[in-house]
C-alpha positions as CSV (number, residue, x, y, z in Angstrom):
1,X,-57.5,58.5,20.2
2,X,-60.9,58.5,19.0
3,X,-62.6,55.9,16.9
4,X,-65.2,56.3,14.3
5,X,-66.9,53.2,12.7
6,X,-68.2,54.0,9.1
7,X,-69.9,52.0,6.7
8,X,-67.5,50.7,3.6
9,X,-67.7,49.0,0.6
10,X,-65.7,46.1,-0.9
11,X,-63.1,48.8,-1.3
12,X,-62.5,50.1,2.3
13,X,-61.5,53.3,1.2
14,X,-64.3,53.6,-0.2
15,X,-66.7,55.1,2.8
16,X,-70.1,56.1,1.3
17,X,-72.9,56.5,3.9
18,X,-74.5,60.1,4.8
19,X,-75.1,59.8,8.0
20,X,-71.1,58.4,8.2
21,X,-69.7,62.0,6.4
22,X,-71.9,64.5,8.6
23,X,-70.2,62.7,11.4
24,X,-66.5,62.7,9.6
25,X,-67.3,66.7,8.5
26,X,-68.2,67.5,12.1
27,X,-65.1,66.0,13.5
28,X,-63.4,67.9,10.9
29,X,-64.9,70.7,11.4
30,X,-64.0,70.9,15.2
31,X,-60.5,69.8,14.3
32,X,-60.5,66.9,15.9
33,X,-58.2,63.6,15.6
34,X,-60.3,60.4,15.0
35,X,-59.1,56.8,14.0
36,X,-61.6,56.1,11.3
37,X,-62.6,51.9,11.3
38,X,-64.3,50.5,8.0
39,X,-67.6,48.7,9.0
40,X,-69.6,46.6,6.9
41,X,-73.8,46.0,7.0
42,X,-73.4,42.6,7.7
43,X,-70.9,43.0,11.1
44,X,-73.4,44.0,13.4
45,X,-71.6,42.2,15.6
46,X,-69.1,44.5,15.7
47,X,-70.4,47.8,17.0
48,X,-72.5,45.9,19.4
49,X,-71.0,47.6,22.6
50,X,-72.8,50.6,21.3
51,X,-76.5,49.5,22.1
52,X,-77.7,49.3,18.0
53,X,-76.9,48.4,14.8
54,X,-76.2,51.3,12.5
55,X,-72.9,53.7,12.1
56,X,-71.5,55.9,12.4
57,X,-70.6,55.0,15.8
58,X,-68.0,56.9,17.5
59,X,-65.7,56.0,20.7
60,X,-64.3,59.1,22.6
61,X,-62.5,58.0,25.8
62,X,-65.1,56.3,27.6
63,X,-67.8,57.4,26.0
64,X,-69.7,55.8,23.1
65,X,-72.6,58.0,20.7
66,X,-74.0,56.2,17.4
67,X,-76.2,58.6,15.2
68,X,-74.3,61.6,13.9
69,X,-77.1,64.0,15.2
70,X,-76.2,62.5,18.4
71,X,-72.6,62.9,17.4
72,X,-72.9,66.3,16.4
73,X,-74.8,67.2,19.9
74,X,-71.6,65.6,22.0
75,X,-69.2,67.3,20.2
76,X,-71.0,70.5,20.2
77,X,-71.2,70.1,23.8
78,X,-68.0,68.2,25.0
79,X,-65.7,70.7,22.6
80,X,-67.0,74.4,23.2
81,X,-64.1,75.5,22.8
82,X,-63.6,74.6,19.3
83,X,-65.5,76.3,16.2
84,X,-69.4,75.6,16.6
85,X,-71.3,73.1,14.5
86,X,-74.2,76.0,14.1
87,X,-76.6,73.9,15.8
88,X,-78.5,76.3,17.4
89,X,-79.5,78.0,13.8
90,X,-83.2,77.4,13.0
91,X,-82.6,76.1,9.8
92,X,-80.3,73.0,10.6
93,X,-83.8,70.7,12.0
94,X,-85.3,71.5,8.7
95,X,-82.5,70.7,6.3
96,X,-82.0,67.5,8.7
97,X,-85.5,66.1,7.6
98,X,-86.0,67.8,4.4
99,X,-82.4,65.4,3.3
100,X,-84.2,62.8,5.3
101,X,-87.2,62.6,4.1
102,X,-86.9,63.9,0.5
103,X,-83.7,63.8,-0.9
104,X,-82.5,60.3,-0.1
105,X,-85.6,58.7,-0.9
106,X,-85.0,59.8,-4.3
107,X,-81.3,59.5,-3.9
108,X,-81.9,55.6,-3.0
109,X,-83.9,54.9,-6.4
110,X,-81.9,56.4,-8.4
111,X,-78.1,54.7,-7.0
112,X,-79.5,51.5,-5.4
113,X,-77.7,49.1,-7.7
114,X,-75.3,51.3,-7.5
115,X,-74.1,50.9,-4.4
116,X,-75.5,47.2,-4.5
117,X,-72.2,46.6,-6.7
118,X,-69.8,48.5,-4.8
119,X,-70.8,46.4,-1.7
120,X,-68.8,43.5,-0.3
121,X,-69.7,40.1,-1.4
122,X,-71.2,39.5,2.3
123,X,-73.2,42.3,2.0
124,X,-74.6,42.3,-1.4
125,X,-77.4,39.4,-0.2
126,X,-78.3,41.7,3.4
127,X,-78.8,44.4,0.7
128,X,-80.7,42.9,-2.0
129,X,-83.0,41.5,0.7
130,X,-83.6,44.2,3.0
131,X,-84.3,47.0,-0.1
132,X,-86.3,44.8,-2.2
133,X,-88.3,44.6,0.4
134,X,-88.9,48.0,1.2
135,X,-89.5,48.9,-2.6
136,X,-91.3,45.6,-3.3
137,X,-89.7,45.0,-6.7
138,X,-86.1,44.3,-7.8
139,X,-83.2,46.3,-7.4
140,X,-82.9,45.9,-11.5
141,X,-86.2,47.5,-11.6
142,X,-86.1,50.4,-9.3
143,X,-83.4,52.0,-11.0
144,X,-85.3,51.5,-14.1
145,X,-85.6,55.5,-16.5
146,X,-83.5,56.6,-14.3
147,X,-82.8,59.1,-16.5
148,X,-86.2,60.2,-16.9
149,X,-86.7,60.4,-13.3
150,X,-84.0,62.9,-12.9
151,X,-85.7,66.1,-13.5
152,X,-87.8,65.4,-10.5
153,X,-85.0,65.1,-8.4
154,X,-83.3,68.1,-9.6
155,X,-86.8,70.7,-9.4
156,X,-86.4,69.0,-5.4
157,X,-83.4,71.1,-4.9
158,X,-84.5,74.3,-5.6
159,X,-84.9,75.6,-2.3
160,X,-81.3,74.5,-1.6
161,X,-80.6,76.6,-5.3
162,X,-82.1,79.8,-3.9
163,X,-80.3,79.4,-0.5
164,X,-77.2,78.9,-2.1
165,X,-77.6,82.2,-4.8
166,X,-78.1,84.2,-1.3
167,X,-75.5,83.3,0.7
168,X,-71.7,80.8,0.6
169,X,-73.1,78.0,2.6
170,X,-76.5,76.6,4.0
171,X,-76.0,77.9,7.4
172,X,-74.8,81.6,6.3
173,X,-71.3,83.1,5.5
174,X,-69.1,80.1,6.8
175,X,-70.8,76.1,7.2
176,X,-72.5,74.2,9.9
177,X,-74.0,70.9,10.2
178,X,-76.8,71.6,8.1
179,X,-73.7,72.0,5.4
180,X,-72.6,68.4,6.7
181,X,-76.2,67.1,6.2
182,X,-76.5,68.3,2.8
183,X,-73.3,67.6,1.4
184,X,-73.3,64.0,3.2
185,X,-76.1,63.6,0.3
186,X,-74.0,64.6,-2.8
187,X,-70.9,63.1,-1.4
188,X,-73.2,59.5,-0.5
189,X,-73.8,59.8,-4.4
190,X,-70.2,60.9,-5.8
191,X,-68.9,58.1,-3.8
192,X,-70.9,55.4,-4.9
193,X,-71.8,56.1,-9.0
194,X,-70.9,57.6,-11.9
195,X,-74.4,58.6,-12.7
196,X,-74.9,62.4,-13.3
197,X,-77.1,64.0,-11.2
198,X,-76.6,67.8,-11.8
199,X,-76.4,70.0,-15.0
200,X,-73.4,71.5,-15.4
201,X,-74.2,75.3,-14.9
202,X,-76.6,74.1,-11.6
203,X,-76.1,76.8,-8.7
204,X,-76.1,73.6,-6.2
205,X,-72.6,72.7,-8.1
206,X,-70.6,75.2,-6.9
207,X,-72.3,75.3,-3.1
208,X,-71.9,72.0,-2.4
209,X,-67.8,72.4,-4.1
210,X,-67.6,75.6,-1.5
211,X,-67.9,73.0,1.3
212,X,-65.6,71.0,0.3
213,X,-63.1,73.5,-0.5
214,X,-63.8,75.0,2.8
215,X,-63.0,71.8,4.6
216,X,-59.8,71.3,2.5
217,X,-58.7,74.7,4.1
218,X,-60.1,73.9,8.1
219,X,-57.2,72.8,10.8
220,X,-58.8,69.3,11.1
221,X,-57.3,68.5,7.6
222,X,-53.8,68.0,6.6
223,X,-52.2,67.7,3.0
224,X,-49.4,65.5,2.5
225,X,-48.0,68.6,0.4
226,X,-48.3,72.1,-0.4
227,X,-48.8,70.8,-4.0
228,X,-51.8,68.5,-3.6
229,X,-53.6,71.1,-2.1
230,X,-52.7,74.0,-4.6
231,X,-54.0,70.9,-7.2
232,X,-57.0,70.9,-5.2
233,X,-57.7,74.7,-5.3
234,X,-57.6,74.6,-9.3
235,X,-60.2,74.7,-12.1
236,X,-62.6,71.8,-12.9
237,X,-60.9,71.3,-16.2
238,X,-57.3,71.5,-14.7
239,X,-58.2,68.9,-12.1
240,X,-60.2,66.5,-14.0
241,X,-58.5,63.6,-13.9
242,X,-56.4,64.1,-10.9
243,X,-55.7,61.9,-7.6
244,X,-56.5,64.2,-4.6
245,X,-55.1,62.7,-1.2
246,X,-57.1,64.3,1.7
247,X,-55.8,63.0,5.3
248,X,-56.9,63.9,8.3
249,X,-54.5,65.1,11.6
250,X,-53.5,61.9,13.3
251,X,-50.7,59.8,14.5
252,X,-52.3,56.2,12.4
253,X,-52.2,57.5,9.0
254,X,-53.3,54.7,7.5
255,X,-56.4,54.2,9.2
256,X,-57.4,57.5,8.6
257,X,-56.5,57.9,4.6
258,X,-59.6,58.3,2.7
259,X,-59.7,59.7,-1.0
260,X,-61.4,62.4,-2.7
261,X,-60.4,61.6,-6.3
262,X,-61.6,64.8,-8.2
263,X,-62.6,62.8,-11.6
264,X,-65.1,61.0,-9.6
265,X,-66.5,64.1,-8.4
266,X,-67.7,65.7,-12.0
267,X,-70.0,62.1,-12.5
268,X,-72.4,64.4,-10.5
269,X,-72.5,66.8,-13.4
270,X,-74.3,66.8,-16.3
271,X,-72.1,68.0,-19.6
């Protein structure tokens, strides 16, 4: 069985890094079975048979690949025979760093104490420390007008809105990894806050919802029952303050359970 380490909060369930859910989506995406392992900042410890100190981190067999690009590149490679991750479309390097480099940035500012009090107790000090220092000022004060800062943030995503008005998905008329990378972003945020960081009627809203709903449908996930997918498949307003159970295909359950609760989706929208 595979193994994938992600990064979790106090709440295990709760598994909130980017880089962790391009990894999970690609796995998904290939329809592959993976034991997924909760992983917090301050067990470095932990994943130190794989050479660094960051997840994901994934175990297949004998072999061992941290990074999800890296990830991504293995599976691509070591699965051929399964549905392609797209990585040989042009666009997927550019969408890689563009998320990199742009959007969490601004994504970090605007949920850092955010996801400071969703952290474990033993990570909450690591965090403080390490992003204070990178921002030199407090947490309290980064996320300071937060509100104001949004509009900036939004105008960012325009390219993403015109792609998205053109065609389903980032990488054309069914997803690829640059999908994973971009909804690794908006899932990173839905995850971790309540803060809204869309309007309503965005066109990004309904392209990032078409990857999801896409994976809901792909052989790599498994519904407990025909009814808790037919919930998922209904309106915003029907499902709005519903418990969706997504599971992926594997023998340990329980290890694998992770939740995509549809009222915590719509804090990304703006009434």
């Amino acid at each position: 069985m595979k193994k994938l380490y992600e990064l979790a909060g106090a709440d295990e369930n709760r598994r909130f890094s980017p880089y962790c859910w391009r990894a999970r989506m690609a796995l998904a995406h290939k329809g592959l079975e993976v034991e997924s392992l909760p992983w917090h900042f301050t067990e470095k410890e932990a994943i130190s048979f794989s050479g660094q100190e960051r997840v994901p981190v994934l175990i297949d067999a004998e072999n061992t690949i941290s990074d999800s690009w890296e990830i991504a590149k293995y599976l691509e490679t070591e699965y051929p025979d399964t549905p392609s991750l797209k990585l040989d479309h042009g666009e997927v390097l550019f969408i890689k760093f563009w998320v990199e480099t742009v959007l969490h940035p601004e994504l970090l500012q605007l949920l850092v104490m955010d996801i400071y009090n969703n952290l474990a107790q033993k990570d909450q000090n690591y965090f403080r420390e390490s992003r204070e220092k990178l921002f030199g000022k407090a947490l309290e004060e980064i996320v300071i007008n937060r509100d104001e800062r949004l509009p900036r943030f939004q105008k960012l995503l325009n390219p993403l809105r015109t792609t998205l008005k053109k065609q389903d998905f980032v990488a054309g008329e069914t997803p690829g990894f640059s999908d994973y990378i971009v909804f690794g972003a908006f899932q990173w945020a839905r995850c971790i806050s309540e803060f809204s960081l869309l309007n309503a009627d965005d066109s990004v809203t309904p392209g990032v919802k078409r990857c999801l709903t896409f994976m809901m449908d792909w052989p790599g996930m498994q519904w407990d029952t025909q009814s808790e997918k037919d919930t998922a498949n209904q309106s915003n307003a029907d499902i709005n303050n519903q418990n969706i159970t997504l599971v992926s295909q594997s023998s340990d359950r329980d290890n694998l359970l992770f939740k995509i609760r549809s009222s915590s989706w719509f804090p990304l929208l703006r009434e």
